[in-house]
DSSP file (Angstrom, degrees, kcal/mol; ACC not computed):
  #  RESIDUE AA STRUCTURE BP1 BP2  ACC     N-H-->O    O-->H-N    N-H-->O    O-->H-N    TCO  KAPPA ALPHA  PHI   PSI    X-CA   Y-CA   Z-CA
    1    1 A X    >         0   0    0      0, 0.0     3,-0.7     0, 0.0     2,-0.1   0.000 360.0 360.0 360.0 127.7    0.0    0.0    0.0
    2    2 A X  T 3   +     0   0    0      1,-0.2    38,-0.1     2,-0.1    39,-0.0  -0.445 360.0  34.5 -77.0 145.9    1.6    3.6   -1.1
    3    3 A X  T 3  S+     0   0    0     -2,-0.1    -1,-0.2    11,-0.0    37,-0.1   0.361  85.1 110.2 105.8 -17.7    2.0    6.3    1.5
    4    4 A X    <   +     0   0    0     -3,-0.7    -2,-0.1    36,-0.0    36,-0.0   0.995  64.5  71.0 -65.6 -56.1    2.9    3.7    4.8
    5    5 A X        -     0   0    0      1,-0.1    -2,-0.0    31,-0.1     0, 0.0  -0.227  68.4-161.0 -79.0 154.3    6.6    4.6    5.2
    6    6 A X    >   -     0   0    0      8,-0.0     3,-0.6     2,-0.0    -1,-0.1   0.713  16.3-143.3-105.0 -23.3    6.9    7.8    6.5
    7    7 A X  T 3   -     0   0    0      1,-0.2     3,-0.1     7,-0.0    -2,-0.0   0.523  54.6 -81.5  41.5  23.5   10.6    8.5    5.4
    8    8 A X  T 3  S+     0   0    0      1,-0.2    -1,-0.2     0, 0.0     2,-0.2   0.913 107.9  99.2  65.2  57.0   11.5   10.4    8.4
    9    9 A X  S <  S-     0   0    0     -3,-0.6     2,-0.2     4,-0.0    -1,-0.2  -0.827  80.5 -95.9-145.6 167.3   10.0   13.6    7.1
   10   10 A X     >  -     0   0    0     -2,-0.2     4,-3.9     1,-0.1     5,-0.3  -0.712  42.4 -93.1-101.9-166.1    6.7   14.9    8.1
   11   11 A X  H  > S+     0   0    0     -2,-0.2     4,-1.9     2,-0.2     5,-0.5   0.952 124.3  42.9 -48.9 -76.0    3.4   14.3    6.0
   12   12 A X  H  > S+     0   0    0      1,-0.2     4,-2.2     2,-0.2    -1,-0.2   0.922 118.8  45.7 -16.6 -66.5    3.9   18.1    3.8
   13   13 A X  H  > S+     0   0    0      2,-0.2     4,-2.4     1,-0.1     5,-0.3   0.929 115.8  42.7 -53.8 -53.6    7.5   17.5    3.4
   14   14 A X  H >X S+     0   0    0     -4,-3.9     4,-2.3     1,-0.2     3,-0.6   1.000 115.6  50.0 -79.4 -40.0    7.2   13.5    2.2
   15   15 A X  H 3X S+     0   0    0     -4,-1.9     4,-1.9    -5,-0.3    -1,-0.2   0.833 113.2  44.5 -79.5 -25.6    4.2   14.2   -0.1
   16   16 A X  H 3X S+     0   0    0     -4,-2.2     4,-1.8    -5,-0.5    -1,-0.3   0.828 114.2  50.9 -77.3 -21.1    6.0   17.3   -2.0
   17   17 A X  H <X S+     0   0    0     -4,-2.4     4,-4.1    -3,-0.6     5,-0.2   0.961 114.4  44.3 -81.6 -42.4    9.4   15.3   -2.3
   18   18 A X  H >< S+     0   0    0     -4,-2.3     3,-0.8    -5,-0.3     5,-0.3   0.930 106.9  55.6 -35.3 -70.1    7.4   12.5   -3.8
   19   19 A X  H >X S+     0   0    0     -4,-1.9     3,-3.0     1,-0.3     4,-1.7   0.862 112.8  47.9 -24.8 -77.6    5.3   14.7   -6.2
   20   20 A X  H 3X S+     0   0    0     -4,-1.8     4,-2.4     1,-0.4    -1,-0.3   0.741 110.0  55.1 -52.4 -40.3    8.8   15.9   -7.4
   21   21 A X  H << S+     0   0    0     -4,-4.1    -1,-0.4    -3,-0.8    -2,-0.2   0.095 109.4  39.3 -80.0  12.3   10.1   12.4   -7.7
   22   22 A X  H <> S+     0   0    0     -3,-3.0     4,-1.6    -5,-0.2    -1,-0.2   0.338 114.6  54.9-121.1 -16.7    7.9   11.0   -9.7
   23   23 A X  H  X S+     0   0    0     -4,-1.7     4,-2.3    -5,-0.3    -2,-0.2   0.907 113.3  42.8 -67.6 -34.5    7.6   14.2  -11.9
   24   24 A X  H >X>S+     0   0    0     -4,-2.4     3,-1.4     1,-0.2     4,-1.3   0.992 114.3  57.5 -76.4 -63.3   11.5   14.2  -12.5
   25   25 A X  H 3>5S+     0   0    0      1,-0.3     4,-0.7     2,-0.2    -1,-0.2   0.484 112.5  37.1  -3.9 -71.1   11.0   10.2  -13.0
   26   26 A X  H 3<5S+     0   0    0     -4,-1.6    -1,-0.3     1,-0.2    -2,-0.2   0.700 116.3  60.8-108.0 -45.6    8.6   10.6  -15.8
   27   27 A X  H <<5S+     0   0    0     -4,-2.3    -1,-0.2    -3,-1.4    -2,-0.2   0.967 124.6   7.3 -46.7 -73.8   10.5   13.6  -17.0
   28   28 A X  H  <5S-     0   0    0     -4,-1.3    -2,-0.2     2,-0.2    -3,-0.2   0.340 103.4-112.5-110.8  15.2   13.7   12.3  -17.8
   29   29 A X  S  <<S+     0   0    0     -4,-0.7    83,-1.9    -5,-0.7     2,-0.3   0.123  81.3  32.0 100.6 -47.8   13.1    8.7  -17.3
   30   30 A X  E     -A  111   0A   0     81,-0.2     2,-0.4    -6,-0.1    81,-0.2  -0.908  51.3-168.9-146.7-170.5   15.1    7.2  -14.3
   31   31 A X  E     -A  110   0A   0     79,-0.5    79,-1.7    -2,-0.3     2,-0.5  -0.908  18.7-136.7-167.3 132.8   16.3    8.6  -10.7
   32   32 A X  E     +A  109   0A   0     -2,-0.4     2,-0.3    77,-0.2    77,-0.2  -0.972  40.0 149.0-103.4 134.8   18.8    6.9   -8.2
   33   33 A X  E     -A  108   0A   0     75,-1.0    75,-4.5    -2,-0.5     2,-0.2  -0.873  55.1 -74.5-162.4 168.5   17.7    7.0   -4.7
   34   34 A X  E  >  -A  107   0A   0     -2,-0.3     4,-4.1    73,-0.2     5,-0.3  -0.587  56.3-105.4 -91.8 149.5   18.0    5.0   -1.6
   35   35 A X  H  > S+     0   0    0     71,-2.7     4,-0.7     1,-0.2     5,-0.3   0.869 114.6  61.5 -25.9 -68.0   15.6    1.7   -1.8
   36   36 A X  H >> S+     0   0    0     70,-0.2     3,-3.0     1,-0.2     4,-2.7   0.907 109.9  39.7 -36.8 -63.0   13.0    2.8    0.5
   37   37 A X  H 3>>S+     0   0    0      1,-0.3     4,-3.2     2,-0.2     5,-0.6   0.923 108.0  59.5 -69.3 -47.4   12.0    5.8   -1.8
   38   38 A X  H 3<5S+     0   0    0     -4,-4.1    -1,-0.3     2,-0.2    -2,-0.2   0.540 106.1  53.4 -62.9  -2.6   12.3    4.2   -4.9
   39   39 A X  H <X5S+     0   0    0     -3,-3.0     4,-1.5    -4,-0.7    -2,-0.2   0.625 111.3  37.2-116.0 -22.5    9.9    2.0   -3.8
   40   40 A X  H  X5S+     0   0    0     -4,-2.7     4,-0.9    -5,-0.3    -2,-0.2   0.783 113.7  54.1 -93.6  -0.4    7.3    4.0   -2.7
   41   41 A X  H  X5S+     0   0    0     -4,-3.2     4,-2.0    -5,-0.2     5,-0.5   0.689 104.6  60.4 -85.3 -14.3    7.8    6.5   -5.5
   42   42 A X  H  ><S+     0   0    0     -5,-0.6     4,-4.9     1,-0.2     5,-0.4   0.967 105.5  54.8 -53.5 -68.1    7.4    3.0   -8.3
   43   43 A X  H  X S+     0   0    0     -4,-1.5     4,-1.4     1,-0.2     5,-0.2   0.842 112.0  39.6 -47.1 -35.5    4.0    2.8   -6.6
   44   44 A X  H  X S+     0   0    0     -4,-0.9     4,-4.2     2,-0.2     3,-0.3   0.984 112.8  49.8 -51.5 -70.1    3.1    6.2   -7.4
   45   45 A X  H  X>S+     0   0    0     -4,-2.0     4,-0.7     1,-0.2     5,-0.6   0.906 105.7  55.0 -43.3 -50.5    4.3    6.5  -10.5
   46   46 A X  H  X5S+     0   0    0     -4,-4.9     4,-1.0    -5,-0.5    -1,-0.2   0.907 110.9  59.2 -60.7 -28.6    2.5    2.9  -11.8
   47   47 A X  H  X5S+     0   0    0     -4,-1.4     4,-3.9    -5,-0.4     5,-0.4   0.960 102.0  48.0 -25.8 -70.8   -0.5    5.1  -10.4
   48   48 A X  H >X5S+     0   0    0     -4,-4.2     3,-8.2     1,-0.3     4,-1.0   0.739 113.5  44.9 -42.8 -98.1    0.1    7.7  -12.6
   49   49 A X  H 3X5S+     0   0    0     -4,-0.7     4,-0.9     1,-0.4    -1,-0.3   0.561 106.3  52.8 -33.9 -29.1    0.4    5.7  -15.6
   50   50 A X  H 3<<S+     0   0    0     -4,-1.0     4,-0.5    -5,-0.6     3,-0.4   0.973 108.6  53.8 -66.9 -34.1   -2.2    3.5  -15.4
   51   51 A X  H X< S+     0   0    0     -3,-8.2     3,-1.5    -4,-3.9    -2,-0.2   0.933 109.6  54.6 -68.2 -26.4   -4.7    6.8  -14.8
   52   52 A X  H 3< S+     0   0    0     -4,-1.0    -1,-0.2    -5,-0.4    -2,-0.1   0.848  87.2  82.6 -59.0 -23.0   -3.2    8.1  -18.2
   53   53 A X  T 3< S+     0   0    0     -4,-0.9     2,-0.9    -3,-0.4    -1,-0.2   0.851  89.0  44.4 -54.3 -31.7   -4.0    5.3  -19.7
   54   54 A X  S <  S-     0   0    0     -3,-1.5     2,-2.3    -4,-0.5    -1,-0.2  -0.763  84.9-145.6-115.6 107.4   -7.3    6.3  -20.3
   55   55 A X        +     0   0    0     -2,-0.9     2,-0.2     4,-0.1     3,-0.1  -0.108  44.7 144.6 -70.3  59.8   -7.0   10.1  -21.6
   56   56 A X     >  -     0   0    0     -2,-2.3     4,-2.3     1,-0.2     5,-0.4  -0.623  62.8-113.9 -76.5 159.3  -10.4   11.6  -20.0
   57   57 A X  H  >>S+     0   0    0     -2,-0.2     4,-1.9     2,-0.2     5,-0.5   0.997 120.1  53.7 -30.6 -79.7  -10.9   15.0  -18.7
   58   58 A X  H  >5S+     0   0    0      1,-0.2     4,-3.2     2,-0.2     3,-0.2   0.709 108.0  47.9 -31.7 -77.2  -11.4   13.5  -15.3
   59   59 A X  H  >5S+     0   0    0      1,-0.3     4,-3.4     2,-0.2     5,-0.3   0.800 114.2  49.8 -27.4 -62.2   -7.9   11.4  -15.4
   60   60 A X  H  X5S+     0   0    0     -4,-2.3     4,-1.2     2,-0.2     5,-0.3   0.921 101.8  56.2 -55.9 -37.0   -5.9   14.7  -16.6
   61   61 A X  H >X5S+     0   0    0     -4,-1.9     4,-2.1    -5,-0.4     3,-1.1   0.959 111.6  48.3 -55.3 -57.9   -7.2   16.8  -14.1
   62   62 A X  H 3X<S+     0   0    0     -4,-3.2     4,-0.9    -5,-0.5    -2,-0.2   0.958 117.0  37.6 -76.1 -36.0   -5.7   14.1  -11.5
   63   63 A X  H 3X S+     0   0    0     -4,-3.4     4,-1.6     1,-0.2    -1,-0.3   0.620 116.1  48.1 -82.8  11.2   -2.4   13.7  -12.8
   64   64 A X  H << S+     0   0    0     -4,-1.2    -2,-0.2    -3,-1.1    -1,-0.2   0.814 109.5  56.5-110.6 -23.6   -1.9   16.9  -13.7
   65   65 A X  H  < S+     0   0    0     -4,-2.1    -2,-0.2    -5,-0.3    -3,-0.1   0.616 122.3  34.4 -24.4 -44.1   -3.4   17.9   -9.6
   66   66 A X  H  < S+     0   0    0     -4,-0.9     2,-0.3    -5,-0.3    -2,-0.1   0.828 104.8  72.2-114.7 -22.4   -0.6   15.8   -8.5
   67   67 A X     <  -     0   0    0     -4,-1.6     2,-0.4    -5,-0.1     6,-0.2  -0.778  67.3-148.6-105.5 158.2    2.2   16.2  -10.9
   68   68 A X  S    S+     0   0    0     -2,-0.3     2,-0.3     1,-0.1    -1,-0.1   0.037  83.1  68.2-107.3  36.6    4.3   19.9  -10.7
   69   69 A X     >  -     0   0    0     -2,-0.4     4,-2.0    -5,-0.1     3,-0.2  -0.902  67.4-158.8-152.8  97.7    5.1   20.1  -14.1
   70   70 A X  H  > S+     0   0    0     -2,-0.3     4,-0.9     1,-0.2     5,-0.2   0.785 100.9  48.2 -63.2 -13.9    1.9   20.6  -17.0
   71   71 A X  H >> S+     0   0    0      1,-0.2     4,-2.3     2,-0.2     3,-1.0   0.937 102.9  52.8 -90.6 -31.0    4.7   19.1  -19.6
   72   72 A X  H 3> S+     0   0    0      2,-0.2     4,-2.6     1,-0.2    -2,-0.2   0.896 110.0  47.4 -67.5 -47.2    5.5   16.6  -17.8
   73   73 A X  H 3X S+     0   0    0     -4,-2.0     4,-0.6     2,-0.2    -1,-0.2   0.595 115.4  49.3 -69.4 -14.7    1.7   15.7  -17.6
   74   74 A X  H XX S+     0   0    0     -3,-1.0     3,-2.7    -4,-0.9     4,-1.8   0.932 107.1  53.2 -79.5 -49.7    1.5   16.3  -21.5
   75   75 A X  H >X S+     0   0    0     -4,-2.3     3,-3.8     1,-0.4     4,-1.6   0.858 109.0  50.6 -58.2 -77.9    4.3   14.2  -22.0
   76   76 A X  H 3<>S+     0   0    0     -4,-2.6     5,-0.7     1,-0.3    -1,-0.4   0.701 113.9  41.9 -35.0 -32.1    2.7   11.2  -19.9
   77   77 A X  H <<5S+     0   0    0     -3,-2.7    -1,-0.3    -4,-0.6    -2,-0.3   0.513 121.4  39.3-123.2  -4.8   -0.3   11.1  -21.4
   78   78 A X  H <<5S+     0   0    0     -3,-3.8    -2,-0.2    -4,-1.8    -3,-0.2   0.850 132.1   7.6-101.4 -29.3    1.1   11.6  -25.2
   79   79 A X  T  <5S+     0   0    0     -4,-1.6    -3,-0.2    -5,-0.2    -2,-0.1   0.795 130.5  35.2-118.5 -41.8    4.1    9.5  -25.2
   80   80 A X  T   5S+     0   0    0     -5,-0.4     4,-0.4     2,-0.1    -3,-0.2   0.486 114.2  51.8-104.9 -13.4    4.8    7.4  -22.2
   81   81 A X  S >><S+     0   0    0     -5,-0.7     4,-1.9    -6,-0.3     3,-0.7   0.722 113.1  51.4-142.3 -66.4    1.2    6.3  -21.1
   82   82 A X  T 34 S+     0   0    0     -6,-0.4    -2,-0.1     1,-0.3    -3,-0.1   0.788 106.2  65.2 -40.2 -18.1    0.6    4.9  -25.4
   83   83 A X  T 34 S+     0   0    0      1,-0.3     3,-0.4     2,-0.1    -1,-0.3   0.884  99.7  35.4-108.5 -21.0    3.5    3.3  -24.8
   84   84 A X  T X4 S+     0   0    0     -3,-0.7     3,-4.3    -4,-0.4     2,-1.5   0.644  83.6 121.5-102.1   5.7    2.7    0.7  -22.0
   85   85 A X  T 3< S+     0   0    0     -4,-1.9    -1,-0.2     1,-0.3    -2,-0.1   0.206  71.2  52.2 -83.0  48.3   -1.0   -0.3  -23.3
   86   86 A X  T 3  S+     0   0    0     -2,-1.5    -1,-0.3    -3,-0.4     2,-0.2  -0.143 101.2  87.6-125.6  12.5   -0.8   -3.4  -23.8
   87   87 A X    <   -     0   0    0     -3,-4.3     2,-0.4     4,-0.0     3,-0.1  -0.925  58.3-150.9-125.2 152.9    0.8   -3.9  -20.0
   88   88 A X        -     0   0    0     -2,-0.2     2,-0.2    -3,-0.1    -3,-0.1  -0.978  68.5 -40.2-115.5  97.0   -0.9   -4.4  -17.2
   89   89 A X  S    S+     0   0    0     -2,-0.4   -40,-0.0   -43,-0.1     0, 0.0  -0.552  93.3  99.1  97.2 173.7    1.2   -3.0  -14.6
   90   90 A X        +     0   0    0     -2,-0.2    -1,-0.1     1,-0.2    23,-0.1   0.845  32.9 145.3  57.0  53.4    5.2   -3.4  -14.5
   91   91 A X        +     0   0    0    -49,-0.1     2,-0.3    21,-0.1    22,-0.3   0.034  54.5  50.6-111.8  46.6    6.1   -0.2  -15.8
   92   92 A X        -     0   0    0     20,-0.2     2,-0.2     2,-0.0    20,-0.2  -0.860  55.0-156.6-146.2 176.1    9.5    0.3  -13.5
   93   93 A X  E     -B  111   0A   0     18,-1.2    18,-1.2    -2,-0.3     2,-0.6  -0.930   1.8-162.1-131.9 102.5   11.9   -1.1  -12.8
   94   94 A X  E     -B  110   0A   0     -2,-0.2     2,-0.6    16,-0.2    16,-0.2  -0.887  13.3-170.6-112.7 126.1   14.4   -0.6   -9.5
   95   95 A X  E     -B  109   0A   0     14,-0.9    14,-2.7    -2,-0.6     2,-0.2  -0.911  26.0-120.2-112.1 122.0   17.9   -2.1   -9.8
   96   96 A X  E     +B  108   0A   0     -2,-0.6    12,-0.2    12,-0.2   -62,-0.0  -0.318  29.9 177.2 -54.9 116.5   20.0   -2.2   -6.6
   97   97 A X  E     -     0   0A   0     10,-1.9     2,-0.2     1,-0.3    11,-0.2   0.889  43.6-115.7 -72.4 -46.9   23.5   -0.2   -6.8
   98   98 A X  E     -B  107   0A   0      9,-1.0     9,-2.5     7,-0.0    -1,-0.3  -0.790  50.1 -19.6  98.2-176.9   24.8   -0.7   -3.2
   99   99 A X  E     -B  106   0A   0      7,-0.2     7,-0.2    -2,-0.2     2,-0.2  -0.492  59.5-119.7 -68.4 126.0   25.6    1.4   -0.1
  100  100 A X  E  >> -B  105   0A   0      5,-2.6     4,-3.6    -2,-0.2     5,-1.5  -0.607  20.5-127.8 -90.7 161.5   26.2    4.9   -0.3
  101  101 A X  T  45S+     0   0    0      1,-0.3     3,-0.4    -2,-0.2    -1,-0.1   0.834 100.6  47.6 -66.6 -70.3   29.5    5.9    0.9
  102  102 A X  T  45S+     0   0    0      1,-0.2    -1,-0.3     2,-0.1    -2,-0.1   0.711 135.5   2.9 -74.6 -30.7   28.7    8.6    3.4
  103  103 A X  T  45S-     0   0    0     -3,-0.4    -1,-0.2     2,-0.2    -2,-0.2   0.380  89.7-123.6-114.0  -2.1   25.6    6.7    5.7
  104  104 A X  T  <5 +     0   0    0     -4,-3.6     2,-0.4    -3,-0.4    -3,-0.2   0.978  56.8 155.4  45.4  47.7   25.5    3.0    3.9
  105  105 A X  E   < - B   0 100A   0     -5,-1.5    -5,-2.6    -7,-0.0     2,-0.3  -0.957  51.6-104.6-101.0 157.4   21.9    3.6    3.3
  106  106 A X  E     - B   0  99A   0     -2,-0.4   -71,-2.7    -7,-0.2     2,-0.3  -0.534  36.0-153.6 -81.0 126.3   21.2    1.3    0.1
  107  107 A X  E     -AB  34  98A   0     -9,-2.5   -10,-1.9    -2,-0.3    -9,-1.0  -0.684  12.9-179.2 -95.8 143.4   20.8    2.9   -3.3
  108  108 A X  E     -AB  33  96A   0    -75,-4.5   -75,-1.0    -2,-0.3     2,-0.4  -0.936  25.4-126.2-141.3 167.8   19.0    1.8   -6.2
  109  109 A X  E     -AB  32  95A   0    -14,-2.7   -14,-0.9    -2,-0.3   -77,-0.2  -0.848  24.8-163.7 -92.3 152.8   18.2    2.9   -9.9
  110  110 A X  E     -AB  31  94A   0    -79,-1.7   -79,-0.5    -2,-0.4     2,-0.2  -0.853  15.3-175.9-152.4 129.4   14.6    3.1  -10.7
  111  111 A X  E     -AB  30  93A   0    -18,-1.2   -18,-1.2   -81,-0.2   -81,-0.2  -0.806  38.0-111.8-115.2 126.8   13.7    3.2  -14.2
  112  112 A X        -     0   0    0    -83,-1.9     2,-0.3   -20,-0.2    -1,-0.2  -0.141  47.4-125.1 -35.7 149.7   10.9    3.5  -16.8
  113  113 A X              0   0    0    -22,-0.3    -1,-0.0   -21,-0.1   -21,-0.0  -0.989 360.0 360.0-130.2 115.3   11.0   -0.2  -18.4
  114  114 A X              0   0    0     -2,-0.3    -1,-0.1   -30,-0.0   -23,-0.0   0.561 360.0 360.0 -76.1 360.0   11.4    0.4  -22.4
């Protein structure tokens, strides 16, 4: 279920970094981040795209409500959103890098899946 981990932030704070982290996601494609976050921003994001999937008023109005970039919201719903409908699901990817050097918190890439 998206939204459980709290990410040591409070509720304002974790829901704007998300927003931004799934916008940049969508935007340029991938993001490295520690595990935790990269797995609740996957959930989001597979959110997103599935609502895009069906281009109604209603559906833009809600990704475009949640993500902080109106191109970014064209961009899902002309390019990226066509691309996966014929999947149900599974549009990321996260693959584990290792610990980062300064706290050994675990990083991972997470990726749009071509």
């Amino acid at each position: 279920m998206p939204g459980t981990r709290k990410l040591g932030r409070p509720t304002a704070a974790r829901r704007a970094m998300l927003r931004a982290m799934v916008t940049f996601l969508l935007e340029k494609g991938r993001i490295e981040t520690t595990v935790t976050r990269a797995k609740e921003v996957r959930s989001l994001t597979e959110k997103m795209i599935t609502i895009a999937k069906v281009p109604s008023l209603a559906n833009k109005r809600l990704v475009h409500a949640f993500l902080t970039k109106e191109s970014v919201g064209k961009k899902l719903f002309d390019e990226i959103a066509p691309r996966y409908d014929r999947r149900d699901g599974g549009y990321t990817r996260i693959i584990r890098t290792g610990a980062r050097r300064g706290d050994a918190a675990e990083m991972a890439i997470l990726e749009l899946v071509k």
